[in-house]
RODRENKOL-142207 format. One line per field, with one value per residue: y negated, z negated, x negated of N, C-alpha, C, CB in turn; chain; residue in one letter; residue number from 1. Coordinates in nm, 4 decimals. Each point is the difference from the previous one (the first is absolute). Glycine has a CB too. Example, Ala and Ser with C-alpha at 12.3 -4.5 7.8 and 13.67 -1.06 7.14 Angstrom:
RODRENKOL-142207
nc2 = c(0.5690,-0.2223)
nc3 = c(-0.7800,0.1966)
nc1 = c(-1.3190,-0.1542)
cac2 = c(-0.1190,-0.1190)
cac3 = c(0.0000,-0.0060)
cac1 = c(0.0890,-0.0820)
cc2 = c(-0.1200,-0.1090)
cc3 = c(0.0000,-0.0730)
cc1 = c(-0.0900,0.0770)
cbc2 = c(0.1173,0.0628)
cbc3 = c(-0.1246,0.2145)
cbc1 = c(0.1892,-0.1184)
cadena = c(A,A)
residuo = c(A,S)
num = c(1,2)
//
This chain:
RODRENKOL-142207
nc2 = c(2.5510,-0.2072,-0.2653,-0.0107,0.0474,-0.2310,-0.1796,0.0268,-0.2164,-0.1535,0.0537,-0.1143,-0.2951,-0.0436,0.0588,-0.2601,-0.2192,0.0453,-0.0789,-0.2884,-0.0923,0.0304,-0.1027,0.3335,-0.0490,-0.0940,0.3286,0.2692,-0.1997,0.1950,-0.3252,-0.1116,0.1026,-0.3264,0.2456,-0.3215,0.2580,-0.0069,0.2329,0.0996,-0.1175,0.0374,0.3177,0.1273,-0.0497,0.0856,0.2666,-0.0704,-0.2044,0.2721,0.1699,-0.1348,-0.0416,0.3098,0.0399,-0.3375,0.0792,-0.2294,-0.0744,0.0598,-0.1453,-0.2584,-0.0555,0.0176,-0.2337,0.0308,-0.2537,0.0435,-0.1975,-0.2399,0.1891,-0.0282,-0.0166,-0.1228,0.2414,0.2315,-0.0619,-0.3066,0.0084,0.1765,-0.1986,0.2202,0.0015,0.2265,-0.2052,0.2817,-0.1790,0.2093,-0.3928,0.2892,-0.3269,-0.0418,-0.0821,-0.2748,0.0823,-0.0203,-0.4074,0.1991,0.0909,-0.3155,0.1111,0.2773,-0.0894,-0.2437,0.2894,0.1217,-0.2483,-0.0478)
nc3 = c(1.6411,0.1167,-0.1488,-0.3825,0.0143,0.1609,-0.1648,-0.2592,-0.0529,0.2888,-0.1316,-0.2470,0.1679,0.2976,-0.3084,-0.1198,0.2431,-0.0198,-0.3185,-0.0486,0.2713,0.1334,0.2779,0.1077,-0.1352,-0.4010,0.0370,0.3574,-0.0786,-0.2603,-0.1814,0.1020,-0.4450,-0.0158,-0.3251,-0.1176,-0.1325,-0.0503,0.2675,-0.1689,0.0824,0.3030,0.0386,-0.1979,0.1776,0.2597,-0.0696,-0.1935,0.3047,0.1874,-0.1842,-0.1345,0.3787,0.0401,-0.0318,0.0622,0.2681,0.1684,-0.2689,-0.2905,0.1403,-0.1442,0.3156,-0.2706,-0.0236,-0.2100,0.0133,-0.2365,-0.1701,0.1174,0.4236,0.1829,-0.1496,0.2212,0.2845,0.0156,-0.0771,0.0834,0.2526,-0.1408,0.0418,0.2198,-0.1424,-0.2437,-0.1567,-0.3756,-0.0952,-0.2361,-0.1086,-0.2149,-0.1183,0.0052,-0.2969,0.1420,-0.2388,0.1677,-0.0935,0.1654,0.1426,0.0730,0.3747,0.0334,-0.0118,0.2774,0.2312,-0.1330,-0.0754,0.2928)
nc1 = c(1.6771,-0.1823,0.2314,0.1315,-0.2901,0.0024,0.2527,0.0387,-0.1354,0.0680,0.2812,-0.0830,-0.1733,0.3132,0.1707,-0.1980,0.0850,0.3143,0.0066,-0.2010,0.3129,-0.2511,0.0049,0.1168,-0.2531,-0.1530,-0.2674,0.0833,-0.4316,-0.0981,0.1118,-0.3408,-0.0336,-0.1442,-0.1558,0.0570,-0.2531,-0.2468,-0.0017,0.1158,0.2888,0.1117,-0.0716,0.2088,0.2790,-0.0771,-0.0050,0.3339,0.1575,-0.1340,-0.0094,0.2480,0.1123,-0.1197,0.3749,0.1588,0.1200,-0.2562,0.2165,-0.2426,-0.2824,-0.0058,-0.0306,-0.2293,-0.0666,-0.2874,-0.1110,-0.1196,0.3734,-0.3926,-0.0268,0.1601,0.3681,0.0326,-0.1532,0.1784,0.3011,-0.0212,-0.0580,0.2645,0.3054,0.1046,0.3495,-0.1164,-0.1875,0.0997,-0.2333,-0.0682,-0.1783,-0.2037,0.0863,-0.3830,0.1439,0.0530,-0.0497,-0.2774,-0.1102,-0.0687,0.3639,0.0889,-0.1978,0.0242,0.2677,-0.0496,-0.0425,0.2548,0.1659,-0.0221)
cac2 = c(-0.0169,-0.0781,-0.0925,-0.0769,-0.0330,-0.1072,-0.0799,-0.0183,-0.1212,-0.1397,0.0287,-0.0840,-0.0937,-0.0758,0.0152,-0.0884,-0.1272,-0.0087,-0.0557,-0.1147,-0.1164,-0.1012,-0.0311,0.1509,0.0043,-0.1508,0.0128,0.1541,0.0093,0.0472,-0.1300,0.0010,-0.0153,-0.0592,0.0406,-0.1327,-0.0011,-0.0411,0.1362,0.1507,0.0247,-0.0500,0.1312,0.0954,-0.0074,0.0153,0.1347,0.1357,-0.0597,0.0909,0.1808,-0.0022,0.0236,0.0774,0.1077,-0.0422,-0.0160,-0.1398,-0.1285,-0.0127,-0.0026,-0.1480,-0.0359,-0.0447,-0.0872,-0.0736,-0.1326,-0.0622,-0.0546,-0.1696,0.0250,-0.0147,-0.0102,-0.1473,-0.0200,0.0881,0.0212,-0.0590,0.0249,0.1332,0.0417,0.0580,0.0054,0.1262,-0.0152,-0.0319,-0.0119,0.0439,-0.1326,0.0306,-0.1580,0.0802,-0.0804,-0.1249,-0.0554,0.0364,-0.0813,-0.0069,0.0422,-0.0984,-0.0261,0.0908,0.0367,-0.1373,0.0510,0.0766,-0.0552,-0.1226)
cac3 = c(-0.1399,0.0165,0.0869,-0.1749,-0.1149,0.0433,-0.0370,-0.1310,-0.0949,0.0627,-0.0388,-0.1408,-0.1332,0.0933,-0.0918,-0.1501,0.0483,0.0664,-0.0708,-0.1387,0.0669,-0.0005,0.1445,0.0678,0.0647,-0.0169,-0.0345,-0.0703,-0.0052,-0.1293,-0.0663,0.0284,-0.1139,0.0488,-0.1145,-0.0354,-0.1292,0.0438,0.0822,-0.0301,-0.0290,0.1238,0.0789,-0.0435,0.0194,0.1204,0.0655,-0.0541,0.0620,0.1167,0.0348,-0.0716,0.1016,0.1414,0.0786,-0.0155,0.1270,0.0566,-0.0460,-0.1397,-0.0759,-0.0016,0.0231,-0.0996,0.0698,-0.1170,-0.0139,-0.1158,0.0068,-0.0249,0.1075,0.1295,0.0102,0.0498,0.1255,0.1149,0.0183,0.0575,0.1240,-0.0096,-0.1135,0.0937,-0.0512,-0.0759,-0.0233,-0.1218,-0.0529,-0.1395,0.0085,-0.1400,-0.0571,-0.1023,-0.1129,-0.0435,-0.1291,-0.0248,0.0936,0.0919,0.0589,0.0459,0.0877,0.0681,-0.0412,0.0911,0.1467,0.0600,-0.0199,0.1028)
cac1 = c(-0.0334,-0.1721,0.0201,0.0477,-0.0856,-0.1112,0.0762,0.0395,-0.0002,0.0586,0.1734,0.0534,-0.0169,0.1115,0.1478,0.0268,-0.0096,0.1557,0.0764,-0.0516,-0.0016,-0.1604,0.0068,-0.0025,-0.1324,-0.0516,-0.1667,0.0070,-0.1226,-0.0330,-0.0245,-0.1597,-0.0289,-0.1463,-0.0636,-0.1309,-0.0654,-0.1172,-0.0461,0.0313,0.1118,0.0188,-0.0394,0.0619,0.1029,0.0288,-0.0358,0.1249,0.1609,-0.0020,0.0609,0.1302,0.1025,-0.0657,0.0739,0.1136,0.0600,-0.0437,0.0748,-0.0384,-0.1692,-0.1207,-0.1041,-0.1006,-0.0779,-0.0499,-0.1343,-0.0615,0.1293,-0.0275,-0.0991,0.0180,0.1507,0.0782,-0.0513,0.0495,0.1701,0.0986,0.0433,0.0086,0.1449,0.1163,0.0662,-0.0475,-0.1580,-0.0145,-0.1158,-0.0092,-0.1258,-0.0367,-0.0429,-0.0775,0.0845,-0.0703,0.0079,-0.1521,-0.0555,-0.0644,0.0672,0.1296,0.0604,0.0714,0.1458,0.0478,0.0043,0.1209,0.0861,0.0275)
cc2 = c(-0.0868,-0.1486,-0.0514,-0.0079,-0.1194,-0.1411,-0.0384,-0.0951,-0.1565,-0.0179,-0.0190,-0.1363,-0.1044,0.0160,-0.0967,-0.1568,-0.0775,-0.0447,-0.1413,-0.1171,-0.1146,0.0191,0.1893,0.0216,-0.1181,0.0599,0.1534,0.0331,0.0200,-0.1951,-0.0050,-0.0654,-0.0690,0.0217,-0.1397,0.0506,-0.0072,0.1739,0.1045,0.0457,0.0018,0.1328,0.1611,0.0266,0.0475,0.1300,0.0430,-0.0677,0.0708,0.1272,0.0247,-0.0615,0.1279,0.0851,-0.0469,0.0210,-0.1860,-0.1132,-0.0159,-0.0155,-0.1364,0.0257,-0.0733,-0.0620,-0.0669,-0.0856,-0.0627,-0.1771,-0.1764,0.0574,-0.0432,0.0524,-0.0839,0.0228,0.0926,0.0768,-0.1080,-0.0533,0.1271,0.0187,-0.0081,0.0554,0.1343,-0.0283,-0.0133,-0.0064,0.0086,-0.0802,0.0545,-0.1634,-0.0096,-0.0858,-0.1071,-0.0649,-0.0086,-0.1407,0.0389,0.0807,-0.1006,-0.0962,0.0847,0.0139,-0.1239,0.0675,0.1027,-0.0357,-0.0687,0.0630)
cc3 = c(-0.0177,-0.0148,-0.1733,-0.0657,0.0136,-0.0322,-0.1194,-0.0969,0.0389,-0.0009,-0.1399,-0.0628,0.0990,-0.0965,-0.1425,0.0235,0.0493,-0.1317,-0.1211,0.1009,0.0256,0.1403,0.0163,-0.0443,-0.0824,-0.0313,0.0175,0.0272,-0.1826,-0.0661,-0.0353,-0.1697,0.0232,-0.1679,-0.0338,-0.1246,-0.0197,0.0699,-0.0141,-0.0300,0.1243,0.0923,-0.0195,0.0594,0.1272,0.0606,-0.1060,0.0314,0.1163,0.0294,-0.0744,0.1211,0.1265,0.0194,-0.0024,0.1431,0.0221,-0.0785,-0.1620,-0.0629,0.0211,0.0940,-0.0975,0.0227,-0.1159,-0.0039,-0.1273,0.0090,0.0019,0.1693,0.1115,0.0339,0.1312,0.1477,0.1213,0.0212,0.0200,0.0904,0.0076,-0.0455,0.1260,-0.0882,-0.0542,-0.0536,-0.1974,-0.0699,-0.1664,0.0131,-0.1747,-0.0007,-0.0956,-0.1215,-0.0116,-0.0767,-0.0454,0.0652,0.1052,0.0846,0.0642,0.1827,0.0934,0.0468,0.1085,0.1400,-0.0128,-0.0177,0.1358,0.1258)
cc1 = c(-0.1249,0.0840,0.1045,-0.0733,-0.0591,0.0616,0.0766,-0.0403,-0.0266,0.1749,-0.0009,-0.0722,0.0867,0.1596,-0.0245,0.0141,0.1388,0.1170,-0.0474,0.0683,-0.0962,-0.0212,-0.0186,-0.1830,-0.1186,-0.1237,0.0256,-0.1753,-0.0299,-0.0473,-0.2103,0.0053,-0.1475,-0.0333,-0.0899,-0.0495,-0.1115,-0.0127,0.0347,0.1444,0.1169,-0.0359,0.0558,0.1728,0.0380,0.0292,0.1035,0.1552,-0.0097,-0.0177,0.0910,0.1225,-0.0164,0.0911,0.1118,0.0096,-0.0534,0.1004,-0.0033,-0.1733,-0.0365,-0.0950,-0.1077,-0.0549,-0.0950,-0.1357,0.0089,0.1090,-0.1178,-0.1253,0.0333,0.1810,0.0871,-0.0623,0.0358,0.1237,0.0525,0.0465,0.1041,0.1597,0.1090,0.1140,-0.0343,-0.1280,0.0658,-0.1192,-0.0455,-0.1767,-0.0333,-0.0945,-0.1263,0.0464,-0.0454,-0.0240,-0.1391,-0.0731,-0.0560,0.0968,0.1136,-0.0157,0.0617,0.1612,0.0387,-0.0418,0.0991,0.1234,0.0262,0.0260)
cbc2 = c(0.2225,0.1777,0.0998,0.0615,0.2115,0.1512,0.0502,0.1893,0.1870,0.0124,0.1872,0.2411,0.0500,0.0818,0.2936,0.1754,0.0890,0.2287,0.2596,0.0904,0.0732,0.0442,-0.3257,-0.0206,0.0761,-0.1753,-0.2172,0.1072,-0.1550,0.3502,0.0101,-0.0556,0.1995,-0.2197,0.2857,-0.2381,0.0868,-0.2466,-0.0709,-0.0047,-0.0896,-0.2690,-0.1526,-0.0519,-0.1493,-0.1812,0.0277,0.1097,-0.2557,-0.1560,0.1095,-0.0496,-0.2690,-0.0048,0.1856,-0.1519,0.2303,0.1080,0.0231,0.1438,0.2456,-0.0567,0.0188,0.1154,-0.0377,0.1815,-0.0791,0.1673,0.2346,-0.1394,0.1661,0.0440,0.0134,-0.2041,-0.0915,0.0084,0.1642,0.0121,-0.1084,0.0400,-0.1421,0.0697,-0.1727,0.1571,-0.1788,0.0704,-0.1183,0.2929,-0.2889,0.3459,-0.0567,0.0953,0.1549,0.0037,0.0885,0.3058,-0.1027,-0.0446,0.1929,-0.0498,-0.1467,0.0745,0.1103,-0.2433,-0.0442,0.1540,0.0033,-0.1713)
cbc3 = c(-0.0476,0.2195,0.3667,-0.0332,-0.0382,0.2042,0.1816,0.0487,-0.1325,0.1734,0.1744,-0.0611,-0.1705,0.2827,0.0863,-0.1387,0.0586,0.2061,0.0680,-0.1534,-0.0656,-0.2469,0.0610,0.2674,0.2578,-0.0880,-0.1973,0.0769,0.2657,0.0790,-0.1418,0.3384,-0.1019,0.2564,0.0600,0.0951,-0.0409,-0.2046,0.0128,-0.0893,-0.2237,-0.0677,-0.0048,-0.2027,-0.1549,-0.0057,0.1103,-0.2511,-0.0809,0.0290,0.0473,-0.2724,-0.0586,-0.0232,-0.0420,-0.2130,-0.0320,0.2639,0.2142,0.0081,0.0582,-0.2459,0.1852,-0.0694,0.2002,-0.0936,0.2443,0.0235,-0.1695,-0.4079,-0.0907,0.0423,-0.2650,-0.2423,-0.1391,-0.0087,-0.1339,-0.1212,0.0758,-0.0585,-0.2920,0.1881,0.1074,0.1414,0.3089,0.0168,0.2174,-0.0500,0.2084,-0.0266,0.0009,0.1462,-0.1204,0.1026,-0.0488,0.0258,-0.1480,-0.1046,-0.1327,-0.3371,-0.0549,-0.1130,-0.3041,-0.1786,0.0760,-0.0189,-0.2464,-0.1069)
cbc1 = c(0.1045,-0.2062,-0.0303,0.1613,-0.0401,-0.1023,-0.0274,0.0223,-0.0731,-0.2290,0.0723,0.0605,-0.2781,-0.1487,0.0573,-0.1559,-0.2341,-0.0678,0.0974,-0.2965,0.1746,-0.1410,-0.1298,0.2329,0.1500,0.1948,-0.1019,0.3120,-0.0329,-0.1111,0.3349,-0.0890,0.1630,0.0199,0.0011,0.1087,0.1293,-0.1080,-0.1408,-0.2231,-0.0983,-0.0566,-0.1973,-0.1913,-0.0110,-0.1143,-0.2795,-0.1646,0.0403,-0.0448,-0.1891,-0.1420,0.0251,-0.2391,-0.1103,0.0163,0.2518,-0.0782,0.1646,0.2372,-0.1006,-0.0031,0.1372,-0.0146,0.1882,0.1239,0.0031,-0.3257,0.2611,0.0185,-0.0642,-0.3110,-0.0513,0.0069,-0.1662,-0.2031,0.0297,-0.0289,-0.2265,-0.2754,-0.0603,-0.1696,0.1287,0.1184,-0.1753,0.1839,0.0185,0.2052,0.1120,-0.0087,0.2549,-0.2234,0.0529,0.0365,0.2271,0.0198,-0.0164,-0.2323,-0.0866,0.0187,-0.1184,-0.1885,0.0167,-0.0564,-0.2420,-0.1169,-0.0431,-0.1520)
cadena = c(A,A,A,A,A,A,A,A,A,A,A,A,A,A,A,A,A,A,A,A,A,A,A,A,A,A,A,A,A,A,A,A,A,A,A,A,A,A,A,A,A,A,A,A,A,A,A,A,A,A,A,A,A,A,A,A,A,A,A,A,A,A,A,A,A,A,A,A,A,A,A,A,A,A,A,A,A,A,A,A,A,A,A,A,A,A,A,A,A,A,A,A,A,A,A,A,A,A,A,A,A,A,A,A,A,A,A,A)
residuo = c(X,X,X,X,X,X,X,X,X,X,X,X,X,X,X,X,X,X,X,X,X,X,X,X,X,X,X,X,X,X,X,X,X,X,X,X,X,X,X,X,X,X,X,X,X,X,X,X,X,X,X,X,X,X,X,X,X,X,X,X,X,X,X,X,X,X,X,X,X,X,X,X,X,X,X,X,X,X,X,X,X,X,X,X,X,X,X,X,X,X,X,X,X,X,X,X,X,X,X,X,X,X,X,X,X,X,X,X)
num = c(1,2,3,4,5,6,7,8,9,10,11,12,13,14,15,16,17,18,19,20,21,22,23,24,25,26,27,28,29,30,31,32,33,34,35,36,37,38,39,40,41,42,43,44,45,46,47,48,49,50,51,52,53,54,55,56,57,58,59,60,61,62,63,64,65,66,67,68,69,70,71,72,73,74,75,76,77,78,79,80,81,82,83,84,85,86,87,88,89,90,91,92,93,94,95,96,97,98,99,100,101,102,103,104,105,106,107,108)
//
């Protein structure tokens, strides 16, 4: 009985994969979340996307990740991109002058 529990939600997400007709083996690693914003926000998020996954199973949790999006974003993930990598980028407003260049660095 141990040994099904332990296996069970690798077996079905292989059956759902069997029946959607998708690859077998193509990501059964956890996916990695990157947080772009300014500090507090980026910091906030982070610490409640990772404990809001903290009792999932390995083939459904995030790996978290976050930085300041006009700062140091670009320097210290995109070496980093890889297949699953999702990046949540908060944009600041560029309607604001003194904000348009900001928005063009992250834009870019």
């Amino acid at each position: 009985d141990c040994l099904l529990y332990c296996f069970l939600p690798l077996f079905f997400s292989v059956a759902l994969r069997v029946v959607q007709g998708r690859q077998l083996f193509a990501r059964l690693g956890k996916r990695t979340l990157v947080i772009g914003d300014v500090p507090y926000v980026h910091q906030l998020l982070e610490s409640y996307v990772s404990k809001l996954f903290s009792l999932s199973y390995s083939i459904a949790s995030l790996d978290v990740h976050g930085a300041n999006v006009v700062d140091h974003l670009v320097h210290r993930f995109t070496h980093r991109v890889s297949r699953g990598v999702l990046i949540a980028a908060g944009r600041p407003d560029g309607r604001l002058f003194s904000m348009t260049k900001a928005e063009s660095w992250v834009l870019m």
